[in-house]
Residue frames relative to the residue before (quaternion, step in Angstrom):
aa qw qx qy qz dx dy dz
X 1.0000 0.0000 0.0000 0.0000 0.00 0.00 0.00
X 0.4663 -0.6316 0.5153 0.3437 3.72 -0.85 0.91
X 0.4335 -0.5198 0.7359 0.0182 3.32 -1.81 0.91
X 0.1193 0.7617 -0.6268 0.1124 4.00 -0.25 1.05
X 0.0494 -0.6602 0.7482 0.0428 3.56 -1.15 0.96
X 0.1354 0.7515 -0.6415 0.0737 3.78 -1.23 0.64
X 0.3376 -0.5377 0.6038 0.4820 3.81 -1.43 -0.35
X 0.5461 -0.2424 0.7189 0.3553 2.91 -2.25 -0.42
X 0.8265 -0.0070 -0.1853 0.5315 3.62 -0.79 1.54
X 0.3347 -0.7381 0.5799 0.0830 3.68 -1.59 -0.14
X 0.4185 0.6615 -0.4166 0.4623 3.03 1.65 0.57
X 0.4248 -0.7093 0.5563 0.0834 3.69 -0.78 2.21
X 0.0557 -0.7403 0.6072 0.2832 3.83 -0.44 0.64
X 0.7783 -0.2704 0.1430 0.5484 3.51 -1.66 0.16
X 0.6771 0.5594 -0.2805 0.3871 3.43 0.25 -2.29
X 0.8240 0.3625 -0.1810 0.3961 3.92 0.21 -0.71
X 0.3495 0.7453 -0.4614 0.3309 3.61 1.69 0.25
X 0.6077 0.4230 -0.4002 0.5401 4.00 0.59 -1.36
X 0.6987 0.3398 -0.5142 0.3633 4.33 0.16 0.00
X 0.7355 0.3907 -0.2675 0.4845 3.76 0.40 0.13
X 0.7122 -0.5581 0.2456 0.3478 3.33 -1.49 0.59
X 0.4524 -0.5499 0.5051 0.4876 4.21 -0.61 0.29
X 0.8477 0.3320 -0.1922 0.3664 3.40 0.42 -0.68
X 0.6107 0.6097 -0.3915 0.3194 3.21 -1.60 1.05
X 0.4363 -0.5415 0.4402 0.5680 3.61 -0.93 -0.33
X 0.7980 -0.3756 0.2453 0.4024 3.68 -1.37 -0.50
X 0.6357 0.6314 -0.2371 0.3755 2.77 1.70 -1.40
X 0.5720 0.7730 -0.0841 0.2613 3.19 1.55 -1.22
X 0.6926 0.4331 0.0006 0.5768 2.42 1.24 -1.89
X 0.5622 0.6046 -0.3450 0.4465 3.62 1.10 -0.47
X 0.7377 0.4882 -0.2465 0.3959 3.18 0.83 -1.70
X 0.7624 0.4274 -0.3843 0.2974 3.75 1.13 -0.33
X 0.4914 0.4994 -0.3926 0.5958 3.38 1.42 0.58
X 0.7642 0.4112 -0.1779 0.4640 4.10 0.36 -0.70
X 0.1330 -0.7208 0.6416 0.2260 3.75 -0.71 -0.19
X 0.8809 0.1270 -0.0743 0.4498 3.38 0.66 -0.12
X 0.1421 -0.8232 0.5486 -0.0356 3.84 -0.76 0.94
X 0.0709 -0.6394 0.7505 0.1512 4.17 -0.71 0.61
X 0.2992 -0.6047 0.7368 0.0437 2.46 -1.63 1.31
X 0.3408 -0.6686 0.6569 -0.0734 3.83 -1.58 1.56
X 0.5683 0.6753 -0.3562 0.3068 3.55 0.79 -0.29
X 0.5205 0.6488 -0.2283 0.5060 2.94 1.68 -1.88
X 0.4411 0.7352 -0.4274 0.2868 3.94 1.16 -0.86
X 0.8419 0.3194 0.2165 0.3773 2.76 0.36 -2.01
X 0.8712 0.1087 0.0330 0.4777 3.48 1.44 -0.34
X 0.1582 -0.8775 0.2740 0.3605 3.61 0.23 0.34
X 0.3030 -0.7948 0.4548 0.2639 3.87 -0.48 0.26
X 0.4079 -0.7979 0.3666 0.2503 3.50 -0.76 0.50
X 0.5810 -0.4497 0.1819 0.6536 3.92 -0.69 1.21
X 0.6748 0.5972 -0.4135 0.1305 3.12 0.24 -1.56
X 0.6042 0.4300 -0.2710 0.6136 3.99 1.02 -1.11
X 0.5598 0.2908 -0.5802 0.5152 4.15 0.08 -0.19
X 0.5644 0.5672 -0.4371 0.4108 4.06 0.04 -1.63
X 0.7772 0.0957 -0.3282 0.5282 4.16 0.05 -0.92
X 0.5238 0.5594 -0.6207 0.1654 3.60 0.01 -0.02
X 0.6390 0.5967 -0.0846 0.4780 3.03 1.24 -1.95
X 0.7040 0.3750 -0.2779 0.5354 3.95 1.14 0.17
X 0.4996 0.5399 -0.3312 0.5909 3.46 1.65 -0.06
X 0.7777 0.1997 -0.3104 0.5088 4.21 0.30 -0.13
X 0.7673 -0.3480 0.3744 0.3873 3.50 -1.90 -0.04
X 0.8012 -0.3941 0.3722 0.2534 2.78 -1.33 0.14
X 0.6618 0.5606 -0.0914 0.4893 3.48 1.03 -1.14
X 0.6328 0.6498 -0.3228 0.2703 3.35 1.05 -1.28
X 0.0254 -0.8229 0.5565 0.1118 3.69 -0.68 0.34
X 0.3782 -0.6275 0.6752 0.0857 3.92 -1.21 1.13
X 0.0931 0.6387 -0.7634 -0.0257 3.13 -1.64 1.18
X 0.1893 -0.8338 0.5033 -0.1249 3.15 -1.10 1.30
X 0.1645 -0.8849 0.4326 0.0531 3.77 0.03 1.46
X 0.5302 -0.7026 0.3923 0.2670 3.16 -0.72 1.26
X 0.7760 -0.5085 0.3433 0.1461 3.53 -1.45 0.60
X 0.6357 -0.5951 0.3777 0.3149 3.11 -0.75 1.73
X 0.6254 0.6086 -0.2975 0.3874 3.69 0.81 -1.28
X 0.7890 0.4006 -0.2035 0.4191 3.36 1.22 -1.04
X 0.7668 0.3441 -0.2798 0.4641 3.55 0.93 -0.89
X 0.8040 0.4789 -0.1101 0.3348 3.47 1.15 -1.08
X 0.5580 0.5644 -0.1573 0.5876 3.59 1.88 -0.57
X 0.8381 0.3001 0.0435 0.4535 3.15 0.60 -1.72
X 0.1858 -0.8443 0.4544 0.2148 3.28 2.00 -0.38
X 0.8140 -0.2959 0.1902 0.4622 3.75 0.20 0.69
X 0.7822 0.4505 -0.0769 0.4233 3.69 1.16 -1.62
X 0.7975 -0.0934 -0.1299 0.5817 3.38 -1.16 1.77
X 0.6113 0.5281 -0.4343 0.3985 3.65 0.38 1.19
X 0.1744 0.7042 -0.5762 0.3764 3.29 1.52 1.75
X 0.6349 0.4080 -0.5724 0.3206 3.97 0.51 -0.26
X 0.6294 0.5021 -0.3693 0.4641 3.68 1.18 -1.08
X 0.7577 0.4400 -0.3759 0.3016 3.43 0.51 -0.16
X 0.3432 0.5785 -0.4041 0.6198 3.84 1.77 -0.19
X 0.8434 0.2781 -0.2425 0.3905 3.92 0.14 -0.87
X 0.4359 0.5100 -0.4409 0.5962 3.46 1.20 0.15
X 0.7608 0.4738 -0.2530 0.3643 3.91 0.48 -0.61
X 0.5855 0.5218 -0.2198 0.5802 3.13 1.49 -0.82
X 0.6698 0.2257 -0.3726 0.6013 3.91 0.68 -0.13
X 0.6187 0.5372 -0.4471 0.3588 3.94 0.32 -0.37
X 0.5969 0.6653 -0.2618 0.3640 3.42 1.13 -0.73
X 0.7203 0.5566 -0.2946 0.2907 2.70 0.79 -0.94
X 0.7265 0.4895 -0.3541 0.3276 3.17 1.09 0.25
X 0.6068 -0.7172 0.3068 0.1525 3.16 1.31 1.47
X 0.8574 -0.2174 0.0937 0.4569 3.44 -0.97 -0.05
X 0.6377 0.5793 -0.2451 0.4446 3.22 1.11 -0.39
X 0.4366 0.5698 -0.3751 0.5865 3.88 1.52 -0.02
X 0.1176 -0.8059 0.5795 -0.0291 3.40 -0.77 1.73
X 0.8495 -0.1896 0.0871 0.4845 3.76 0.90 -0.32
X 0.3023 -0.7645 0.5347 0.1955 3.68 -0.06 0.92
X 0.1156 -0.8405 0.5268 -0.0522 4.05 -1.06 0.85
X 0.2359 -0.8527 0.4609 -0.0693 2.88 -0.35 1.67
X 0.0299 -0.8775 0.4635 -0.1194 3.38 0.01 1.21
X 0.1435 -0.8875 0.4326 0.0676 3.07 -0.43 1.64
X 0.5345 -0.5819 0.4699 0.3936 3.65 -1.27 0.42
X 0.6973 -0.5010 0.4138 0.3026 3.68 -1.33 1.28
X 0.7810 0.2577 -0.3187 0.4713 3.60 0.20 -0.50
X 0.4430 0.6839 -0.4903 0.3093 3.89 0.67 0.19
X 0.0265 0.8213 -0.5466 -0.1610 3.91 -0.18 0.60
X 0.6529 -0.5482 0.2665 0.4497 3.52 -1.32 0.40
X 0.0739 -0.7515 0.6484 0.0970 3.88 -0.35 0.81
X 0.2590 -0.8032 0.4388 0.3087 4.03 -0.32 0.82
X 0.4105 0.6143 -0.4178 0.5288 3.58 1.41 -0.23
X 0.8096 0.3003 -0.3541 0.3591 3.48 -0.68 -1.31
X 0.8279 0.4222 -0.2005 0.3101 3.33 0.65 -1.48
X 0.6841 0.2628 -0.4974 0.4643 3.79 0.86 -0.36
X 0.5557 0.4818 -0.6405 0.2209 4.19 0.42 0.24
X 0.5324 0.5693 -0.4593 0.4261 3.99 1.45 -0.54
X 0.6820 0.5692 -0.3251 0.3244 3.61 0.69 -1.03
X 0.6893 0.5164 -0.2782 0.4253 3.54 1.01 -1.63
X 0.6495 0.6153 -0.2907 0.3392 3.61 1.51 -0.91
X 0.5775 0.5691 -0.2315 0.5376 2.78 1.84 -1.37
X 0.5785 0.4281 -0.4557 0.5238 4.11 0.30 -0.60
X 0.3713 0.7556 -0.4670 0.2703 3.83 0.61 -1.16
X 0.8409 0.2323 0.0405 0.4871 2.77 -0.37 -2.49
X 0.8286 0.2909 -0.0956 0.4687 3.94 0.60 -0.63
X 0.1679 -0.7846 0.5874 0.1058 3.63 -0.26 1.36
X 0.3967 0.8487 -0.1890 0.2944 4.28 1.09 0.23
X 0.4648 -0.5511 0.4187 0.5523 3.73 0.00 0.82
X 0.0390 -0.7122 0.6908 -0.1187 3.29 -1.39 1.03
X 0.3930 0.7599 -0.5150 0.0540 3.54 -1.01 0.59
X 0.5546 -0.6107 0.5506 0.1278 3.28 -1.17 0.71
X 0.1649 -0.6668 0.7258 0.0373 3.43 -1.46 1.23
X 0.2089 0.7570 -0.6191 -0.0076 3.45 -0.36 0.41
X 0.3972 -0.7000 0.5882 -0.0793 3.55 -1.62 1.37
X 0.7080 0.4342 -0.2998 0.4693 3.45 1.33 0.78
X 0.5411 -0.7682 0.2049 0.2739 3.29 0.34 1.41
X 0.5285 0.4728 -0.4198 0.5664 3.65 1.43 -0.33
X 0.5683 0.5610 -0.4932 0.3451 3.74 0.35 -0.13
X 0.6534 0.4911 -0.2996 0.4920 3.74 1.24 -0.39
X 0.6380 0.5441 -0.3073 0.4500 3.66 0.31 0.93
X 0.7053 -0.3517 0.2863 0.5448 3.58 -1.53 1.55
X 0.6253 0.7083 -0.2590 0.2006 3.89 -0.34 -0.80
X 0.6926 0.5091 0.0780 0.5050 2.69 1.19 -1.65
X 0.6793 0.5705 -0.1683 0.4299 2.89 1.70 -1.67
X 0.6825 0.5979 -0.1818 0.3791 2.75 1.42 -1.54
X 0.6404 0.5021 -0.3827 0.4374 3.62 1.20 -0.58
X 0.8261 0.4563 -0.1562 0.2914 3.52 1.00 -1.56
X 0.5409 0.4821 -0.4528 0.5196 3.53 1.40 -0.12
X 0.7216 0.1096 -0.6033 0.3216 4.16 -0.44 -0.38
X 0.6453 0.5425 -0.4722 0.2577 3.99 0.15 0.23
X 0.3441 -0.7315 0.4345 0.3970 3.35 1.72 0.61
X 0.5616 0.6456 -0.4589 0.2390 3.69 0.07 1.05
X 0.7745 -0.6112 0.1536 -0.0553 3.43 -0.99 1.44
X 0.0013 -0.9458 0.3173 0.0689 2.95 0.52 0.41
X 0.2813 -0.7827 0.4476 0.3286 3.91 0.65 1.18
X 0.1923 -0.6187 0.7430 0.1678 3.14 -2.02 0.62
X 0.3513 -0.7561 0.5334 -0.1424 3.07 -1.12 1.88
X 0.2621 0.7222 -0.6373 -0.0606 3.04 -1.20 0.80
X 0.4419 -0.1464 -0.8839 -0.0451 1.59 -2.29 1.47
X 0.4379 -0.7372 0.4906 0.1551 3.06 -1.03 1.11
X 0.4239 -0.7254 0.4465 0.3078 4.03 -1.11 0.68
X 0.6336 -0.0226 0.0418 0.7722 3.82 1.14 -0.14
X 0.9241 -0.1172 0.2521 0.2622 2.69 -2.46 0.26
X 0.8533 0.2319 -0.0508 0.4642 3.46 -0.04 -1.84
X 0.4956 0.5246 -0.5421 0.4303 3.77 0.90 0.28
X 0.6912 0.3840 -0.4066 0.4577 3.79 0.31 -0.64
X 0.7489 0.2685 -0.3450 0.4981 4.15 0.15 0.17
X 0.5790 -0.6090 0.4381 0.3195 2.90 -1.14 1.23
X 0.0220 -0.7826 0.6186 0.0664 3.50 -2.06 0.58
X 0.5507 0.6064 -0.3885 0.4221 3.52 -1.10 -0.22
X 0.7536 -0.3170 0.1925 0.5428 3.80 -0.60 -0.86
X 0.4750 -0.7773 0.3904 0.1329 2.88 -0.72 1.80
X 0.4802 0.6744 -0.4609 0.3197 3.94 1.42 -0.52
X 0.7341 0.3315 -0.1532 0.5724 3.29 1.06 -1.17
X 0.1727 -0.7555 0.6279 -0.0716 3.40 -1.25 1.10
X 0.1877 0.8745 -0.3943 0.2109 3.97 0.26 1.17
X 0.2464 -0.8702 0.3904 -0.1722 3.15 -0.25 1.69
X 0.0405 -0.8791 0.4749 0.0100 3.47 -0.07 1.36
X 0.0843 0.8427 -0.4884 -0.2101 3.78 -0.17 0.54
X 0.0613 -0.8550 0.4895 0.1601 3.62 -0.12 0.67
X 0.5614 -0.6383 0.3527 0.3912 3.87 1.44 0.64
X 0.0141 -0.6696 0.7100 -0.2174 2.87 -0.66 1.45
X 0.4497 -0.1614 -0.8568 -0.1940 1.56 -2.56 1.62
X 0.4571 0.6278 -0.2772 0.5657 3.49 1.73 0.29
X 0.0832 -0.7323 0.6273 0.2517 4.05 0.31 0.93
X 0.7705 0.3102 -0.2686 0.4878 3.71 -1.80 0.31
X 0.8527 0.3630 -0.2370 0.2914 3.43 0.47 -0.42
X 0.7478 0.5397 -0.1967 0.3328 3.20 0.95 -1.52
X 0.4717 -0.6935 0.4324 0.3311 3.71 -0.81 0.51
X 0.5783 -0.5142 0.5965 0.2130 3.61 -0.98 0.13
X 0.0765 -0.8196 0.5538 0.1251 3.76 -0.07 0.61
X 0.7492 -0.4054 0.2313 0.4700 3.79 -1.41 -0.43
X 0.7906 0.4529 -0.0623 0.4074 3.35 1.21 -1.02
X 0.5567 0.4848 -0.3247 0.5913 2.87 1.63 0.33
X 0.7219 0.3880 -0.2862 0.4964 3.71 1.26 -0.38
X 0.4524 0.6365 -0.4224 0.4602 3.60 1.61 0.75
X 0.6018 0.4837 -0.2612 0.5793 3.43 1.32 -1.17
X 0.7591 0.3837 -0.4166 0.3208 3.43 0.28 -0.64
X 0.6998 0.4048 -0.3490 0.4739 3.72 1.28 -0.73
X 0.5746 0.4233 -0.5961 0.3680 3.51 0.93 0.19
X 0.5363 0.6655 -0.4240 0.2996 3.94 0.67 0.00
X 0.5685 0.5667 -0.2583 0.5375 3.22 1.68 -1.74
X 0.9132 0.1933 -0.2129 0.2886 3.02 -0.04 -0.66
X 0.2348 0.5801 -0.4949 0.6029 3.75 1.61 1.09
X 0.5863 0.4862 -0.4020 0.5083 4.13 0.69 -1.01
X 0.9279 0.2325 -0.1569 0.2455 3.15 0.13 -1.38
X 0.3306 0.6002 -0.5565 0.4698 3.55 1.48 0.33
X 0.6349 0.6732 -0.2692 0.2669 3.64 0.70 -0.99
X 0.1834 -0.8416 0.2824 0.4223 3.04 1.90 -1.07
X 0.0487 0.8119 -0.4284 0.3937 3.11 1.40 1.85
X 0.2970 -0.7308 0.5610 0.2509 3.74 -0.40 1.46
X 0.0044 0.9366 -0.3502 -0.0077 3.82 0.12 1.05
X 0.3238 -0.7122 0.6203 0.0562 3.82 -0.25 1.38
X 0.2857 0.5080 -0.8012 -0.1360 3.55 -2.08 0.21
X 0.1584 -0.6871 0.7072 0.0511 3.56 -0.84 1.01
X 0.3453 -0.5879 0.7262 0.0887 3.96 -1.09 1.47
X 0.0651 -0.7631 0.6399 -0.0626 2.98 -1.20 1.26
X 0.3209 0.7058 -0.4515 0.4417 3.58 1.62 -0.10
X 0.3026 0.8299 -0.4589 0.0950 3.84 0.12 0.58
X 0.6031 0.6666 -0.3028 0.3165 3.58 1.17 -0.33
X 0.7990 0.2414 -0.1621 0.5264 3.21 1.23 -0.38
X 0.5839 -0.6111 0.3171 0.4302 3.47 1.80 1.10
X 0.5998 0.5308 -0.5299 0.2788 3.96 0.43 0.80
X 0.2402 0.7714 -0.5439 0.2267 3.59 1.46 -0.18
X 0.6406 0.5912 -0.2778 0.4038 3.68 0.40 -2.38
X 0.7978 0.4467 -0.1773 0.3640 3.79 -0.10 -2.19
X 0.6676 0.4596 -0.3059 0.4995 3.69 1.26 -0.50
X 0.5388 0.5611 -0.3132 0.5447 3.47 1.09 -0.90
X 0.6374 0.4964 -0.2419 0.5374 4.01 0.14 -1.00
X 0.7158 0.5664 -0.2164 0.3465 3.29 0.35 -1.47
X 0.7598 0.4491 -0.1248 0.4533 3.17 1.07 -1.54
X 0.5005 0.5730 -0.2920 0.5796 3.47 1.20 -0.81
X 0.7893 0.4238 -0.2738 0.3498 3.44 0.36 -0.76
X 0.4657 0.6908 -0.2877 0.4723 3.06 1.91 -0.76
X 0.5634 0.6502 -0.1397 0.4901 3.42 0.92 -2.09
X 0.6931 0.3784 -0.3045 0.5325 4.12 -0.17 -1.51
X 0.7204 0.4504 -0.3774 0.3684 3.65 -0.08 -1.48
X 0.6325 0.4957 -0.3447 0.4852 4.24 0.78 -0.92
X 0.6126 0.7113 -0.2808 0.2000 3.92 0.99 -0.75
């Protein structure tokens, strides 16, 4: 099973230009250093097949897109009677064809686990999409047998998160095939860098997932102050040297 390290976005700041190719668009140039990118836009806005169709024709072969489903769906609608927005959130996500690695479902902090609302959105959601799938949830009932019980027979994920809300939020759960790591810098989210000894623990973990034969994602989310890229590199580089 592939081992993917990537940021949240594909945008190359100045400082980090001499690590990537001169040529190309960003996305390009990203994709020949990264194998994998989540895309946050999809958050906040929707994009049409056409833009997935050229993204997904702009990298290798290999490359894989995770893409998190719409504010409208997880955070407005909180999970409930939001299967039409979710059928149209699928119909433009799709479009990127073999190249869609896992869809991410990212809930709002005050959302607790309700087993009604959420496994009828989930079972619908496995329904229409047979695809790495996982869930970030940020409400402390979401970390319990319960939870478990809903997200393992639908082979769905549970993100390990940092900063994490307890113990069992920073290690991945749910279906163990998929293994999906968000770092969003911590003790400063978006901001904080990712030192030496903190990116040892994490690649001795990645790669425990993937001996396991876990399909296994960390996606740097520490982007605001331009460490997402240097941690990503960093870690990969960690990872090759242990190979």
């Amino acid at each position: 099973m592939p081992l993917y390290i990537g940021c949240a976005g594909w945008s190359i700041a100045r400082a980090d230009k001499p690590r990537f190719p001169e040529q190309g668009t960003h996305l390009e140039r990203y994709a020949a250093v990264f194998g994998a990118v989540e895309i946050n836009s999809s958050f906040y806005r929707p994009h049409k097949p056409a833009t997935y169709r050229r993204w997904a024709a702009s990298v290798p072969d290999g490359f894989r897109f995770a893409v998190k489903l719409p504010r409208t769906i997880t955070h407005e609608h909180r999970l409930v009677k939001a299967l039409p927005l979710l059928d149209t959130f699928l119909g433009e996500a799709g479009a990127f064809g073999k190249k869609l690695g896992v869809l991410l479902v990212q809930l709002p902090p005050s959302l607790a686990f309700d087993a009604r609302h959420a496994g009828d959105f989930f079972r619908a959601f496995r329904f229409r999409y047979d695809g790495g799938l996982c869930v970030e949830p940020r409400h402390v009932s979401w970390f319990g047998e319960k939870a478990d019980e809903m997200l393992l027979p639908l082979r769905i994920a549970r993100v390990a998160a940092d900063p994490a809300l307890n113990a069992a939020a920073a290690q991945p759960g749910g279906d163990k095939t998929l293994c999906y790591t968000r770092l969003h810098g911590s003790p400063r989210m978006y901001y904080s860098d990712y030192d030496a000894l903190r990116l040892d623990a994490v690649a001795r973990r990645l790669e425990t997932e993937h001996a396991a034969g876990a399909a296994t994602w960390c996606i740097f989310d520490n982007t605001a102050a331009g460490h997402a890229i240097p941690n990503a590199l960093e870690l990969s580089r960690r990872i090759a040297k242990r190979a």
